[in-house]
KOLTI-72413 format. One line per field, with one value per residue (C-alpha): x, y, z; residue in one letter. Coordinates in nm, 2 decimals, padded with zeros to 4 digits. Example, Ala and Ser with C-alpha at 12.3 -4.5 7.8 and 13.67 -1.06 7.14 Angstrom:
c1 01.23/01.37
c2 -00.45/-00.11
c3 00.78/00.71
res a/s
END
This chain:
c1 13.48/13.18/13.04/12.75/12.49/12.40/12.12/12.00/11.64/11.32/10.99/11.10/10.96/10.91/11.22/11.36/11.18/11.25/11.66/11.61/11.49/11.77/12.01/11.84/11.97/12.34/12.59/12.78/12.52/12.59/12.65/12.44/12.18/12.16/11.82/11.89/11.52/11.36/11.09/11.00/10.72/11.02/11.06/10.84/10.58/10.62/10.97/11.10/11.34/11.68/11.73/11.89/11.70/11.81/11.60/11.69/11.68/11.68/11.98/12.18/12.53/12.36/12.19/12.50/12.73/12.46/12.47/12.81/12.80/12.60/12.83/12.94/13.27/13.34/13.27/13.56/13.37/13.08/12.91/12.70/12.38/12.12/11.76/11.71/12.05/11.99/12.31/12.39/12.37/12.70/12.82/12.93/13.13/13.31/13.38/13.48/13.73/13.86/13.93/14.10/14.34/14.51/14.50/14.58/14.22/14.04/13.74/13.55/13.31/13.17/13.05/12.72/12.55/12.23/12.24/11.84/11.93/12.05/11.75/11.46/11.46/11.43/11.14/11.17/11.12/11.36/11.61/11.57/11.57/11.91/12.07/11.92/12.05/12.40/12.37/12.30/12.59/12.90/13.16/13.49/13.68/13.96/13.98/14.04/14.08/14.23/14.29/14.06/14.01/13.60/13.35/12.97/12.75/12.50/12.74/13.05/13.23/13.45/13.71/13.60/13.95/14.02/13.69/13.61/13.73/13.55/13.26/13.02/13.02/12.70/12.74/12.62/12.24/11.96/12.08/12.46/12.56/12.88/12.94/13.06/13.39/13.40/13.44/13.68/13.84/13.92/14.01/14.27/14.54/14.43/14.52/14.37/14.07/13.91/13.71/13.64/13.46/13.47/13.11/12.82/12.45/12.19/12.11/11.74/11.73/11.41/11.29/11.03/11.15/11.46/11.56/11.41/11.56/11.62/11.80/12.00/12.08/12.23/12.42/12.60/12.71/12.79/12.90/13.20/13.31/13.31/13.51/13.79/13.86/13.80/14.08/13.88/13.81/14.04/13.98/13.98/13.70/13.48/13.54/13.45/13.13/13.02/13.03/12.89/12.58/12.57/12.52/12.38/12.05/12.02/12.00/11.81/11.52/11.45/11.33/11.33/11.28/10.96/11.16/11.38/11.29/11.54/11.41/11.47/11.83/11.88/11.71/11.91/12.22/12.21/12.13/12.43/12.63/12.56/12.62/12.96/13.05/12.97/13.29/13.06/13.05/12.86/12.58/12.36/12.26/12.01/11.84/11.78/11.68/11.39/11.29/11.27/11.10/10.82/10.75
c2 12.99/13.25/13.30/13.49/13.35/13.65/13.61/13.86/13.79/13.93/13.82/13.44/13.44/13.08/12.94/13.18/12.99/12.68/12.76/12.90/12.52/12.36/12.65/12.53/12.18/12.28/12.07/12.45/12.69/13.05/13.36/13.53/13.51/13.83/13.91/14.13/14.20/14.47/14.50/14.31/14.11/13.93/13.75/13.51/13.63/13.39/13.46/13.43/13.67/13.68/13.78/14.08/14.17/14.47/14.67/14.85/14.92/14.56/14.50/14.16/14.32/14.63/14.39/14.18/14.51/14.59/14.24/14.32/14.59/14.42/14.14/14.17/14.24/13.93/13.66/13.56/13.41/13.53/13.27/13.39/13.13/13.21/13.19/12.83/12.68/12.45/12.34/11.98/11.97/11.98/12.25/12.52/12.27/12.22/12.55/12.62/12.36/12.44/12.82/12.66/12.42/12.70/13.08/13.16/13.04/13.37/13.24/12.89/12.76/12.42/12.08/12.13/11.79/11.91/12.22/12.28/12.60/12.35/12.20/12.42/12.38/12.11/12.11/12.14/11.78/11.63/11.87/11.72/11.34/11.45/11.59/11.28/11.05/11.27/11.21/10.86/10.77/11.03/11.08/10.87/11.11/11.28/11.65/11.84/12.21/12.34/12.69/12.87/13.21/13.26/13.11/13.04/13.27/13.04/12.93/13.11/13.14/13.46/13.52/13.87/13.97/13.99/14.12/14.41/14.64/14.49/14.52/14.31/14.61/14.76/14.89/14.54/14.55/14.36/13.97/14.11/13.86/13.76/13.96/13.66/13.59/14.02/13.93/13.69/13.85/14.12/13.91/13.71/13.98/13.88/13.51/13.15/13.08/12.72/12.49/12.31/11.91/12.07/12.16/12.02/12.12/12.18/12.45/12.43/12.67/12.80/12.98/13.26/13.60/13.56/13.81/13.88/13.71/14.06/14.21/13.88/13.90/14.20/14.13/13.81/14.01/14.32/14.24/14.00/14.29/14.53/14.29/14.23/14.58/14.64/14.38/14.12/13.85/13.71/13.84/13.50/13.39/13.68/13.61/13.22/13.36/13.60/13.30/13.04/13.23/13.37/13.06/12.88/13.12/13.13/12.78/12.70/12.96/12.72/12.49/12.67/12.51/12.64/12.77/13.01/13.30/13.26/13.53/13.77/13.64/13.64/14.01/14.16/13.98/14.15/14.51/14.39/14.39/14.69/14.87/14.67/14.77/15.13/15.14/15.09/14.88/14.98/14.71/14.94/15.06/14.78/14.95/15.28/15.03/14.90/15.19/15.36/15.04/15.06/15.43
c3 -09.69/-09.70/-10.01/-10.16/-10.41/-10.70/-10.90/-11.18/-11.32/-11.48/-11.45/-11.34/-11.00/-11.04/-11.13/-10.85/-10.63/-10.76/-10.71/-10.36/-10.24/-10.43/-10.28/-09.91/-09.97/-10.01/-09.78/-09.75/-09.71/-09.86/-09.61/-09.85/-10.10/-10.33/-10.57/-10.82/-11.02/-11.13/-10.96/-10.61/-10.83/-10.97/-10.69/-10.53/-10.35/-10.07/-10.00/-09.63/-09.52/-09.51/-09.89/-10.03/-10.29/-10.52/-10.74/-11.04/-11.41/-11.62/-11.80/-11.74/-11.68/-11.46/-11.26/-11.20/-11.12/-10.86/-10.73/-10.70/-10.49/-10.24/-10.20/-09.78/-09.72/-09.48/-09.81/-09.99/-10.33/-10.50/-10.72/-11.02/-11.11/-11.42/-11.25/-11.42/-11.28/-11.08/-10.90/-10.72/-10.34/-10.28/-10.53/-10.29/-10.12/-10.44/-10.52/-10.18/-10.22/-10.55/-10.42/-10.14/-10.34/-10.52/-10.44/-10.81/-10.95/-10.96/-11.13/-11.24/-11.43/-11.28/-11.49/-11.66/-11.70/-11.90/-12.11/-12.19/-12.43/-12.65/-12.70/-12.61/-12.24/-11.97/-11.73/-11.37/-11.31/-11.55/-11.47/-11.06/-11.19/-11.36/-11.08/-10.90/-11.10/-11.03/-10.65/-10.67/-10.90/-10.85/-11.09/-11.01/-11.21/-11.01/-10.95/-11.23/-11.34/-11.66/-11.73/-11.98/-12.11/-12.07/-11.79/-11.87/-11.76/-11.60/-11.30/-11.24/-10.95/-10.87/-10.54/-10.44/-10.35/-10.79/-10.88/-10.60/-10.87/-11.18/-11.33/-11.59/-11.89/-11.94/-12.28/-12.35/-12.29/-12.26/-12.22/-12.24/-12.47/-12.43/-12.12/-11.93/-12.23/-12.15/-11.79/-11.74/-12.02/-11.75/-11.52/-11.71/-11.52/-11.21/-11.20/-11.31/-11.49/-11.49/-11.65/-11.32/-11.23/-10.89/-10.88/-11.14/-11.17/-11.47/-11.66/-11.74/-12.08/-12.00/-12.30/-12.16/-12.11/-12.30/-12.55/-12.88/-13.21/-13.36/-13.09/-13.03/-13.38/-13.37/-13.12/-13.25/-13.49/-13.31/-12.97/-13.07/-13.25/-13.01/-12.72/-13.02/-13.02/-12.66/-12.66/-12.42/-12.68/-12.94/-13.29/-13.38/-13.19/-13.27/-13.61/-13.56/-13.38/-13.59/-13.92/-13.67/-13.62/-13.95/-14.10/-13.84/-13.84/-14.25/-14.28/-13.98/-14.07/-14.37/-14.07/-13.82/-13.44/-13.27/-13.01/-13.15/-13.39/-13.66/-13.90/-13.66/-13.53/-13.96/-13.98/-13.67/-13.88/-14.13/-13.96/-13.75/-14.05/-14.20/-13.87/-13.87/-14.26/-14.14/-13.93/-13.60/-13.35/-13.04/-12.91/-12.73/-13.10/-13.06/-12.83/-13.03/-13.33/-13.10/-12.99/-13.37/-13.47/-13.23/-13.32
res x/x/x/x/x/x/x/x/x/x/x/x/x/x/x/x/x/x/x/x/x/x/x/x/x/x/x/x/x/x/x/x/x/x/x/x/x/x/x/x/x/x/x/x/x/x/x/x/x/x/x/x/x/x/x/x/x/x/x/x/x/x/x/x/x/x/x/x/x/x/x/x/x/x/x/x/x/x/x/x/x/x/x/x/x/x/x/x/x/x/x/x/x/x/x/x/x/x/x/x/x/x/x/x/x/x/x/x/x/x/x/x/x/x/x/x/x/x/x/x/x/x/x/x/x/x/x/x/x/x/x/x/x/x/x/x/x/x/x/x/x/x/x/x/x/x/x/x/x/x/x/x/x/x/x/x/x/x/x/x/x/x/x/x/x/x/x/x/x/x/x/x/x/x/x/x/x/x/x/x/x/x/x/x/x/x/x/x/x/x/x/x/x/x/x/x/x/x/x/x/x/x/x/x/x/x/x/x/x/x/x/x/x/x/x/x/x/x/x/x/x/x/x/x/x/x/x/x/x/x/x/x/x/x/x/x/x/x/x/x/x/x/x/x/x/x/x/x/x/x/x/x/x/x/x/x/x/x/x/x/x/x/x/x/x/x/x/x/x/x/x/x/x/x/x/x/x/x/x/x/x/x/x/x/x/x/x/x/x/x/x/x/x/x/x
END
């Protein structure tokens, strides 16, 4: 099975890097490796050829439509990984097989052994001891994959033939919050989702570059909103979202960790409630509030 490698990023050249040599240890290698930055600086400035790299405006869900687009027509999957994923040698082989079980599964999220955005990021080196440690002692679990409404962004695995007419929506900007629940979302009417033990790797949660707390802020409060009406996440879940973070951010910015900014995810709360009460509910109104704040 052919499948292409996406990867949208902003000035991480270095973890880039760092996912290319675990990508070149693969027991399936990819038919194509797609960069989608902003600017070439984004990407390592020793790269060897034989990348597509695409250059455009930043924006999480723009830069994964364009990546899109530049999927070849001869590969049948399309796997999205976050700049600090770093997946286990013989993940494309398992989402190659997991594809070919069952032509139904549209879309798949593998296992995650470490999530480092939990906890204020894992370093390179711990996160290759973990997946080490993976190698050297495999799971004897068998084969498993349960249907689910929503993938996580950081690895997610797509067959081209249901998303070639989708797209990640960019009226959710900057980090796109949520846009991964938006996109499977959409792809629901297409076939299976899964949570899948198929494929395993880390996600490293590396802090730097991420998105402010304000505009994240906002947009825990906004953007579930906006996919309940659009109709692509559960009011339910919006709802549970919107109180988690609420709460979560007031009494956390009494002691707050060093690695988040909690006054601002409690100050772009709040302004995401008032735009909310207001009858509104359009994320890219964060954008406008940056751009009137810095004026």
């Amino acid at each position: 099975m052919k499948i292409a490698i996406a990867v949208a990023s902003i000035k991480r050249s270095e973890e880039i890097g760092q996912l290319l040599a675990q990508l070149e240890r693969q027991t399936h290698a990819p038919a194509q490796i797609i960069l989608s930055l902003e600017q070439r600086e984004d990407a390592p400035a020793d790269l060897a050829p034989g990348f597509d790299i695409i250059l455009g405006p930043k924006g999480l869900t723009s830069q994964r439509n364009r990546a899109l687009d530049a999927v070849r027509p001869d590969c049948e999957v399309v796997v999205f990984f976050d700049d600090d994923f770093l997946p286990c040698d013989d993940a494309l082989a398992g989402i190659s097989n997991i594809f070919a079980i069952d032509d139904a599964i549209v879309g798949a999220s593998g296992r995650v052994l470490e999530d480092g955005i939990t906890y204020g990021g894992l370093s390179y080196e711990d996160a290759l001891a973990c997946l080490a440690a993976y190698d050297a002692n495999p799971p004897t679990d068998a084969l498993s994959f349960p249907d689910s409404d929503e993938l996580y962004g950081c690895n997610m695995a797509f067959r081209m033939s249901a998303v070639r007419d989708l797209r990640f929506d960019e009226k959710l900007p900057l980090y796109g919050w949520q846009e991964d629940v938006d996109f499977a979302g959409q792809l629901l009417t297409k076939g299976r989702i899964v949570r899948t033990n198929a494929f395993s790797g880390v996600h490293r949660g590396v802090t730097r570059g991420r998105t402010p707390g304000l505009a994240l802020g906002f947009s825990q409060i906004v953007n579930p909103v906006y996919l309940a009406k659009k109709g692509t996440m559960r009011p339910a879940k919006a709802l549970k979202l919107v109180v988690k973070n609420l709460l979560a951010n007031h009494v956390k910015s009494l002691r707050p960790e060093s690695y988040i900014d909690r006054a601002g995810r409690v100050r772009g709360n709040w302004l995401g409630l008032l735009h909310v009460i207001s009858g509104k509910s359009d994320p890219g109104e964060i954008l406008r509030l940056n751009s009137t704040r810095k004026t």
